[in-house]
C-alpha positions in Angstrom: 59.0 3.3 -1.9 55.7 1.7 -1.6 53.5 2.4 1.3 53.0 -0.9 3.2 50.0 -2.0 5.3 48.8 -4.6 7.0 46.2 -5.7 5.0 44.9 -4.4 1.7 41.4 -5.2 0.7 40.8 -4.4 -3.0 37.1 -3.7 -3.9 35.1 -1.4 -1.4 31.8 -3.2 -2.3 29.1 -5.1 0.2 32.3 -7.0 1.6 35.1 -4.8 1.0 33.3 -1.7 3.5 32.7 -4.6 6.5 36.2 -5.9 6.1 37.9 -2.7 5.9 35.6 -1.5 9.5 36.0 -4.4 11.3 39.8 -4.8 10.3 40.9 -1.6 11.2 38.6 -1.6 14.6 41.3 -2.3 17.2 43.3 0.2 16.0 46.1 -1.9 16.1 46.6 -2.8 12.0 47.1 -0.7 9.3 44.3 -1.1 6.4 44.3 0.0 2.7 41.0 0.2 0.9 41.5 0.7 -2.6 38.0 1.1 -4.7 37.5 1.5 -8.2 34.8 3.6 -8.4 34.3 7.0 -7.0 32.8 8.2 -3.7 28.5 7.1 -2.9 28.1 11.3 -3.1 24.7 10.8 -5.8 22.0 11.9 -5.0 19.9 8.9 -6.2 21.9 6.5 -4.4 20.7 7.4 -1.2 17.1 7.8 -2.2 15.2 3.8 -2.0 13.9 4.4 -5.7 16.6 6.1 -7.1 17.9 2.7 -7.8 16.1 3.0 -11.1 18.3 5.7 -12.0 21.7 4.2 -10.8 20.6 1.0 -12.4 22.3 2.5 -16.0 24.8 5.2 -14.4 28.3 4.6 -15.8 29.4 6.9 -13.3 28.8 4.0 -10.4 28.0 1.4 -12.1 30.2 -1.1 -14.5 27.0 -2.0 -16.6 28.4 -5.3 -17.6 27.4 -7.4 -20.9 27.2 -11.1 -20.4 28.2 -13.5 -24.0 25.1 -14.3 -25.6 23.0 -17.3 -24.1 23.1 -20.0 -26.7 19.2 -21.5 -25.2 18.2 -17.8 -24.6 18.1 -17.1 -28.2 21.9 -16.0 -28.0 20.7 -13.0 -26.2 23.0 -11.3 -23.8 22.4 -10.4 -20.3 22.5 -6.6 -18.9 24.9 -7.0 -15.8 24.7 -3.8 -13.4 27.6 -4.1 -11.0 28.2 -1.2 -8.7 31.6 1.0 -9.0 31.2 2.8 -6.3 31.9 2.9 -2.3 29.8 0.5 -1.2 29.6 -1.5 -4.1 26.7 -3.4 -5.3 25.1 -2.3 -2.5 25.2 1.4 -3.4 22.6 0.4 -6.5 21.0 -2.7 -5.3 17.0 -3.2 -5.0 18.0 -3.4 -0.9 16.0 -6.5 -0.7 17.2 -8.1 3.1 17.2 -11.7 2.6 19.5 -14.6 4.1 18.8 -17.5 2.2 17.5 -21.0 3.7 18.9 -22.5 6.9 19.5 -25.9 4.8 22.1 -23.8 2.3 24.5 -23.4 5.1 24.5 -26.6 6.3 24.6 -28.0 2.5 28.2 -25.8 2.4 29.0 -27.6 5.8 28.2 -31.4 4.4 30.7 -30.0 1.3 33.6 -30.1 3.5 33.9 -26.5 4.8 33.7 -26.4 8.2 32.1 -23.5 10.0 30.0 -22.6 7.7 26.8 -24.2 8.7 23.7 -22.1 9.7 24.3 -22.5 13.7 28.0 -21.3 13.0 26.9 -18.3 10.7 24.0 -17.1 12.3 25.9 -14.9 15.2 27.2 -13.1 12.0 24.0 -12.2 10.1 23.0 -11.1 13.8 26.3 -9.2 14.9 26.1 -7.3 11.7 22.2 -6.6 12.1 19.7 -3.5 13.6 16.4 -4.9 13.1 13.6 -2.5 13.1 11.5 -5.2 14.9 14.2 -5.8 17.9 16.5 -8.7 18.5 15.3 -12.2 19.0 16.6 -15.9 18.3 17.2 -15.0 14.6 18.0 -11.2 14.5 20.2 -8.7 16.2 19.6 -5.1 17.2 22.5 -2.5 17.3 25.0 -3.6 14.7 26.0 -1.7 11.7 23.3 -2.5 8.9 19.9 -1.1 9.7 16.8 -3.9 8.1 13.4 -1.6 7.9 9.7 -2.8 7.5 8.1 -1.2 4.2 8.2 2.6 4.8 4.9 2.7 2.9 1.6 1.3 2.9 0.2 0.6 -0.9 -2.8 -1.1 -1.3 -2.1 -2.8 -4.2 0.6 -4.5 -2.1 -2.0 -5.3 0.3 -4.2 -7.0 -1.9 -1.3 -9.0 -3.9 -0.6 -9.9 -0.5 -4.4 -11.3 0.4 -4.3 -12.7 -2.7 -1.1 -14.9 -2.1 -3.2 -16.6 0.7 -6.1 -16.8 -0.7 -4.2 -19.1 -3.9 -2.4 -21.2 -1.0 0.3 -19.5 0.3 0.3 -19.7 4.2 1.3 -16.9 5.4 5.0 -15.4 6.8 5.8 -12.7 8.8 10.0 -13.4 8.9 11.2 -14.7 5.9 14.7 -15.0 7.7 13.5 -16.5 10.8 12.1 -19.8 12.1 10.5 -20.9 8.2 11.9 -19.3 5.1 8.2 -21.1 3.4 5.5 -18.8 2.6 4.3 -15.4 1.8 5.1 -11.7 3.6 6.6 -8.5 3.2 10.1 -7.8 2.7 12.5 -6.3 4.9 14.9 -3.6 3.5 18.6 -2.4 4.3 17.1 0.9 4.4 17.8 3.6 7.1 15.3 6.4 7.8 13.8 5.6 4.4 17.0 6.1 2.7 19.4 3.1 1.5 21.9 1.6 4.2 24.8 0.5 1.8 27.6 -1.3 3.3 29.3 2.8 2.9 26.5 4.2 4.9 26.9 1.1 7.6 30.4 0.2 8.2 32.4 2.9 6.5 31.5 6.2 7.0 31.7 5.2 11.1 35.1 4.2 10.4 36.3 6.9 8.1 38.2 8.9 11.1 40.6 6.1 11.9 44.0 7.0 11.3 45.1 3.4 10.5 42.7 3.1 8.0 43.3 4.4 4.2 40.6 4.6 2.0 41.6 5.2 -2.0 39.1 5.8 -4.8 39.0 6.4 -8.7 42.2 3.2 -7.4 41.8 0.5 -9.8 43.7 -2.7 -9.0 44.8 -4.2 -11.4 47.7 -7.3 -10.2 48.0 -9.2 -6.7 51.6 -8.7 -6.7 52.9 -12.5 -5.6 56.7 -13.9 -4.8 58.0 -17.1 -3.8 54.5 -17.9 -3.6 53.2 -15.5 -1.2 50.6 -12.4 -2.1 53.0 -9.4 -1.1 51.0 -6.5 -2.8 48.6 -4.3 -5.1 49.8 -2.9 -8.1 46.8 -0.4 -8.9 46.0 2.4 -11.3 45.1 6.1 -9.9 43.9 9.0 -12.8 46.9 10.3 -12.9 50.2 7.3 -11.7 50.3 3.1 -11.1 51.1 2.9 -7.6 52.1 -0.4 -5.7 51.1 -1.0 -1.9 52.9 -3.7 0.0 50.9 -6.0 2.6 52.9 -7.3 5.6 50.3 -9.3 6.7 47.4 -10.1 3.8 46.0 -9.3 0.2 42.2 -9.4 0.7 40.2 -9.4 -2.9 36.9 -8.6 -2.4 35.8 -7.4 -6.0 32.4 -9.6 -5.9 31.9 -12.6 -8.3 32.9 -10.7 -11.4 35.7 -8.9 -10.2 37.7 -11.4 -7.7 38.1 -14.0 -10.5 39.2 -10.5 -12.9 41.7 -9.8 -10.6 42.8 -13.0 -10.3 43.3 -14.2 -13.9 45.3 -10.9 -14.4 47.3 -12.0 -11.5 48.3 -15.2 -13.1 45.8 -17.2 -10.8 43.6 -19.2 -12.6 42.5 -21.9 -15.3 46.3 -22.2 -17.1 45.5 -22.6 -20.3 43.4 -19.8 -20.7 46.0 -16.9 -18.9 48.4 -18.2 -21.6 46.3 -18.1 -24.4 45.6 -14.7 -23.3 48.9 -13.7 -22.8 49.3 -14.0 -18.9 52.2 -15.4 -17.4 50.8 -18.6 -15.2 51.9 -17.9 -11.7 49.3 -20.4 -10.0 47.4 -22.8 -12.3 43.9 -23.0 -10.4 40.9 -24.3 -13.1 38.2 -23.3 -10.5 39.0 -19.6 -10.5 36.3 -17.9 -12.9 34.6 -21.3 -12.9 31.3 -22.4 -10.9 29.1 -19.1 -11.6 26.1 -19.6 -10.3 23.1 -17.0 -10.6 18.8 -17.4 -10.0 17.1 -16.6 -12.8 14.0 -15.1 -13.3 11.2 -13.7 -15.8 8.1 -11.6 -15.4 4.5 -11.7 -15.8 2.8 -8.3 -16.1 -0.3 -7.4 -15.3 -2.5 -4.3 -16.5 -4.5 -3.1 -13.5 -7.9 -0.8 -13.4 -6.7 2.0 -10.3 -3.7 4.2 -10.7 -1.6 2.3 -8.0 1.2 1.4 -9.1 4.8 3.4 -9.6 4.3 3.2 -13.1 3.1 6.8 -12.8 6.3 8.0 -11.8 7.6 7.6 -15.7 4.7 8.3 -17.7 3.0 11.3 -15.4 5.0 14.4 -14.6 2.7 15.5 -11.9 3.0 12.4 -9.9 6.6 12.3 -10.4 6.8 16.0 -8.9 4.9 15.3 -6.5 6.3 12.1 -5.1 9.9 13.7 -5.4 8.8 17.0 -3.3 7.0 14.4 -0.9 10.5 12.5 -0.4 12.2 15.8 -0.5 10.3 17.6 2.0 8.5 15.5 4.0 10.5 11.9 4.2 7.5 10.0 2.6 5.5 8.6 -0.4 6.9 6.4 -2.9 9.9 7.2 -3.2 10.8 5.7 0.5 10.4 2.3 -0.9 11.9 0.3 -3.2 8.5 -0.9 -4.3 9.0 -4.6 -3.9 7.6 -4.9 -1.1 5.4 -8.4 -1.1 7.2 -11.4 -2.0 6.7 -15.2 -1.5 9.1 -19.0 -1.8 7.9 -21.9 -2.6 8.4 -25.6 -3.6 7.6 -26.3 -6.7 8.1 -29.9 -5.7 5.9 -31.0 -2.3 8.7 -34.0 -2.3 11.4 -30.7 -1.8 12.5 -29.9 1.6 13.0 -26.1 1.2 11.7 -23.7 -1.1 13.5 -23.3 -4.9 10.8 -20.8 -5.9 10.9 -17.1 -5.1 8.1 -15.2 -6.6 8.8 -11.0 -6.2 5.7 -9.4 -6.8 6.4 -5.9 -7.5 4.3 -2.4 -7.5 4.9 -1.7 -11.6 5.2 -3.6 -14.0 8.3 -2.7 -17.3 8.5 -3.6 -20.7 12.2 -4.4 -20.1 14.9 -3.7 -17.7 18.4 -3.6 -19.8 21.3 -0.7 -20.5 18.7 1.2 -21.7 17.2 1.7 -18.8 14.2 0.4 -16.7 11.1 1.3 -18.8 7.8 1.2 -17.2 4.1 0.7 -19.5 2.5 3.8 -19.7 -0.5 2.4 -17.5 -1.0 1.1 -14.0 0.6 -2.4 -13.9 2.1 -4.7 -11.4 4.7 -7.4 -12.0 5.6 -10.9 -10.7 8.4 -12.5 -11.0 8.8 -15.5 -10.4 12.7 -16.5 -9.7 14.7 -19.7 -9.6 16.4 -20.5 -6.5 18.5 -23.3 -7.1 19.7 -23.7 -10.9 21.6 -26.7 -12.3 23.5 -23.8 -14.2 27.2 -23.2 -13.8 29.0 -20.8 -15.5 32.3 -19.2 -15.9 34.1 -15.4 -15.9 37.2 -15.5 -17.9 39.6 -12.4 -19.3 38.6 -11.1 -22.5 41.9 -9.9 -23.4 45.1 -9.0 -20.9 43.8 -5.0 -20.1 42.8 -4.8 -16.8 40.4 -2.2 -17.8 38.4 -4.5 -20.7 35.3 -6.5 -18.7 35.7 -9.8 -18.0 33.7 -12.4 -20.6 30.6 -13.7 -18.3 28.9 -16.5 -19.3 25.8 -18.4 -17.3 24.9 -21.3 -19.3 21.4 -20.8 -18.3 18.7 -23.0 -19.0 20.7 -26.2 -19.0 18.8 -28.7 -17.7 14.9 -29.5 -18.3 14.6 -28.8 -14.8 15.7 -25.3 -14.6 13.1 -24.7 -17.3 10.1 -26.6 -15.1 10.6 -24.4 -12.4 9.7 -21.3 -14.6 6.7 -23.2 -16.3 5.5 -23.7 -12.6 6.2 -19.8 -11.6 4.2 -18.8 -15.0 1.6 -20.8 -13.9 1.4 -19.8 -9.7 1.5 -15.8 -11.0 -1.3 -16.3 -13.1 -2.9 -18.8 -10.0 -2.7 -16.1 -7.7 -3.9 -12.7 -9.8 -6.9 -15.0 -10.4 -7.8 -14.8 -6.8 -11.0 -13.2 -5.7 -8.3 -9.9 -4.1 -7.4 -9.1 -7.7 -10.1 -9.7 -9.7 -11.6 -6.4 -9.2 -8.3 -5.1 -10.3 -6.7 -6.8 -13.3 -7.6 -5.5 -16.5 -5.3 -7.8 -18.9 -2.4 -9.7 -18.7 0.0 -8.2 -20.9 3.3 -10.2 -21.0 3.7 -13.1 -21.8 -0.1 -12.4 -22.3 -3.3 -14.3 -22.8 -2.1 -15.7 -26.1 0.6 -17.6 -24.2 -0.8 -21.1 -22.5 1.0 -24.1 -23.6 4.4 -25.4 -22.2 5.7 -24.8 -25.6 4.4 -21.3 -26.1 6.0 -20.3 -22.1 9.4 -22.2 -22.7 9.9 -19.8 -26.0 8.7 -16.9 -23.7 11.0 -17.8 -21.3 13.6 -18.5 -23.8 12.8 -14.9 -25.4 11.9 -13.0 -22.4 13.9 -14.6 -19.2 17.1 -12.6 -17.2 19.4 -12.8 -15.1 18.3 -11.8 -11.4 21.7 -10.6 -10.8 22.9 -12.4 -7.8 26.1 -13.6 -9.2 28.1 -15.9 -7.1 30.7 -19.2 -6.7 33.1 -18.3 -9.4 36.6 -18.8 -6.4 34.5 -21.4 -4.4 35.0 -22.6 -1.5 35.7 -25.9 -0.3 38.5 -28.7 -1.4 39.5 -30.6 -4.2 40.6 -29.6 -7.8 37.9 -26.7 -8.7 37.9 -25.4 -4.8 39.3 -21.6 -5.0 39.9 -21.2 -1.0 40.0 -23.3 2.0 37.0 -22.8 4.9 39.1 -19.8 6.4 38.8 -18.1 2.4 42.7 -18.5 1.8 43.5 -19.2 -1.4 44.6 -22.8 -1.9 48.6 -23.1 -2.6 49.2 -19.1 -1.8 50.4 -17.5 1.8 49.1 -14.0 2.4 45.7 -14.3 0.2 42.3 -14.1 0.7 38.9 -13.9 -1.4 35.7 -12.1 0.7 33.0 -11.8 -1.2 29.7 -13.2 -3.0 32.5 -15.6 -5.2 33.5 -18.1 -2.5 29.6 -19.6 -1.8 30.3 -23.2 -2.9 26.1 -23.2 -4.0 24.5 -20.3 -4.2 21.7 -19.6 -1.4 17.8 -19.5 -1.9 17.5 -15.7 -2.0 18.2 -12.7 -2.2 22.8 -12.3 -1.6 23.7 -9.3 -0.1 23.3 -10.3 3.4 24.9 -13.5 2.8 27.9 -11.6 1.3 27.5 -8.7 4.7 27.5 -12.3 6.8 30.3 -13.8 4.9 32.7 -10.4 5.6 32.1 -10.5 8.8 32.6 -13.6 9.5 36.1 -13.2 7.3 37.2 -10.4 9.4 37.1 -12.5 12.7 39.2 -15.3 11.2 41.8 -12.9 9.7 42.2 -11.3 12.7 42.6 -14.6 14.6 45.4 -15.6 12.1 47.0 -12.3 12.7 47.3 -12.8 16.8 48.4 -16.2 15.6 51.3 -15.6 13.5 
């Protein structure tokens, strides 16, 4: 006999931990939790820069491989997903950043009601604890903890100055009245230690006795009859086990693994599950479809003062000592995730919001892959400058009918001639602002794409060469209506009873920044609708 619940949410990641809280609050409904991964117990998890360290951990992290880009040189793109409570948000760079007020209101024009930035903003401030207090735009006392920069560097000061000083007015909130502008970043960061969604919303809720939380409990089918989601058939080390939903299947495995799930479910594009060897239960096209992610590149800078975290790989002695300042006394480096200045921008004055995030960043790597993040082996700083709103769309199909083999992801970036601009144009501000009289006594060289580097040509084949993913994959079970919508404004799935998607996936466009807040805002917001429908019914 199958245990049954009320509601089943499968994927304990940024949404899965605030649905699985807030669901099981009133005490009054049973909830499963069923995560892939194993518990958030790592050390490095919990420290702000062990996120270096997590960011090629098999142990809690999928370390996905995208299909090679076909205008990237057929590259492929290093994927870090987290498999772990918590999710994503376990190994993130715990930037806190909601996007512009305009994306909301965009999803709101698209035909989902509800969803506009007047509507969402009680969420992003019911699930808030700003350091800095509530106000208008932010809330104090809920479940995720957003910290100022734990540490002062002065290298961050001065990239900082110099932002101004090439144009850059000024911002103290990007999340508040203007997103426009230059500042520091906020941080889901507790006590200078990460605040995942774990840490937040489910480790407050882990005494509840209606709640159930399974790890090492891959899902592998949304069990559906008669055209209702009845179940989970999932995978344990050691048995398959089937829970049974009275009430709802929630799938909340982000915007790789919802659409997995799916497809392996017999929900999606038609042709493909039966070319793969799925039996077509639901024929949606839209489901793997629509994936959306910013894109980005860097430009590196050698600098003349050792202040930078690039010490922290190539010195032993300030690696020790940073780790026995963290250890011992809750301070140093290691309490940040050292990106702490950042700055968005049009690269259009015509625009009306930003499409230009710049991330300027206290080292500077010679890559960032499965290999790891590898620092030069001299002071440096980075800026990145990042593309908010790309004309790409992509897809996430099966690779083959084993639940276990990772789904084919494949962008499509660099599409358009204007998804190319807008690098040429970040190239160019990174190399306006070092120029500034606040850097000049600091930069030594400019080592990627380097001095050598200077016409459009010779950037586009950087770009082409050099440019990532920044790994804020979203859209692929949109929301909204029509023939490639995934779920209606209240996240059912279109044509199914009993079935929901909460996560990163649904956003019909992706947002202008960073998305883990978003996806925080989008669970919460899911858990007050399901629970509506449930007093309903």
């Amino acid at each position: 006999m199958a245990d049954e619940f009320d509601f089943i949410v499968t994927g304990a990641g940024s949404a899965g931990c605030v649905l699985a809280n807030r669901l099981s609050e009133n005490g009054k409904h049973k909830v499963l939790l069923l995560e892939a991964g194993g518990k958030d117990s790592s050390f490095w998890i919990h420290v702000p820069m062990g996120y270096a360290k997590t960011f090629v951990d098999p142990k809690v992290n999928w370390m996905f491989e995208s299909e090679p880009e076909a205008r990237l040189n057929n590259r492929t793109m290093y994927q870090p997903r987290g498999k772990v409570l918590g999710g994503t948000s376990s190994i993130n760079g715990m930037i806190y950043m909601r996007g512009h007020a305009a994306d909301y209101d965009q999803w709101r024009q698209l035909g989902n009601e509800g969803w506009d930035y007047e509507s969402i903003l009680p969420y992003f401030r019911k699930a808030e604890d700003n350091e800095r207090g509530a106000n208008d735009f932010h809330g104090a006392g809920g479940p995720l903890r957003v910290s100022n920069q734990p540490y002062e560097w002065e290298i961050g000061k001065a990239l900082l100055e110099a932002c101004k000083q090439a144009g850059i007015p000024e911002n103290p909130d990007f999340n508040g009245a203007t997103q426009e502008g230059c500042g520091y970043y906020q941080t889901t960061t507790n006590n200078k230690r990460r605040w995942s969604t774990a840490a937040a919303y489910l480790n407050p809720a882990r005494g509840r006795a209606n709640l159930s939380i399974e790890t090492r409990a891959h899902a592998t089918k949304v069990l559906i009859e008669n055209g209702r989601a009845m179940g989970v058939e999932y995978r344990t080390p050691g048995d398959v086990k089937t829970a049974r939903a009275r009430g709802e299947v929630i799938v909340s495995g982000g915007a790789f693994g919802s659409p997995h799930l799916l497809q392996l479910s017999g929900v999606g594009p038609g042709a493909h599950l039966r070319e793969i060897g799925i039996e077509v239960v639901h024929d949606m096209p839209g489901v793997g479809s629509n994936l959306q992610d910013h894109f980005n590149t860097f430009c590196t800078y050698k600098i003349s003062r050792n202040l930078s975290l690039n010490s922290l790989q190539y010195s032993f002695v300030d690696r020790m000592v940073a780790g026995a300042r963290y250890v011992l006394l809750r301070n140093g480096p290691m309490t940040g995730n050292g990106l702490y200045v950042g700055a968005l921008v049009r690269t259009d004055p015509r625009f009306e919001r930003p499409d230009l995030q710049m991330n300027i960043s206290c080292w500077s790597t010679i890559d960032r892959n499965r290999d790891g993040i590898i620092s030069h082996p001299h002071p440096g700083i980075s800026i990145s400058p990042v593309h908010l709103r790309p004309e790409a769309r992509g897809t996430v199909r099966l690779g083959t009918n084993d639940p276990f083999a990772p789904p084919k992801i494949h962008f499509d970036f660099m599409k358009s001639d204007y998804d190319m601009q807008v690098m040429l144009y970040g190239i160019r501000l990174a190399r306006q602002i070092v120029r500034q009289q606040a850097m000049q006594k600091l930069i030594v060289e400019e080592t990627a794409p380097g001095v050598t580097v200077r016409t459009d040509e010779e950037m586009i084949a950087d770009t082409r060469e050099r440019g990532i993913s920044n790994l804020h994959p979203v859209g692929t079970c949109g929301m909204g209506q029509g023939p490639m919508a995934v779920v209606d404004p209240r996240l059912k799935v279109h044509g199914l009873r009993g079935l929901r998607v909460v996560d990163a996936s649904i956003m019909p466009v992706i947002i202008a920044g960073n998305t883990n807040a978003p996806t925080i805002m989008i669970a919460e917001k899911a858990s007050d609708m399901i629970l509506q429908d449930a007093r309903a019914a």
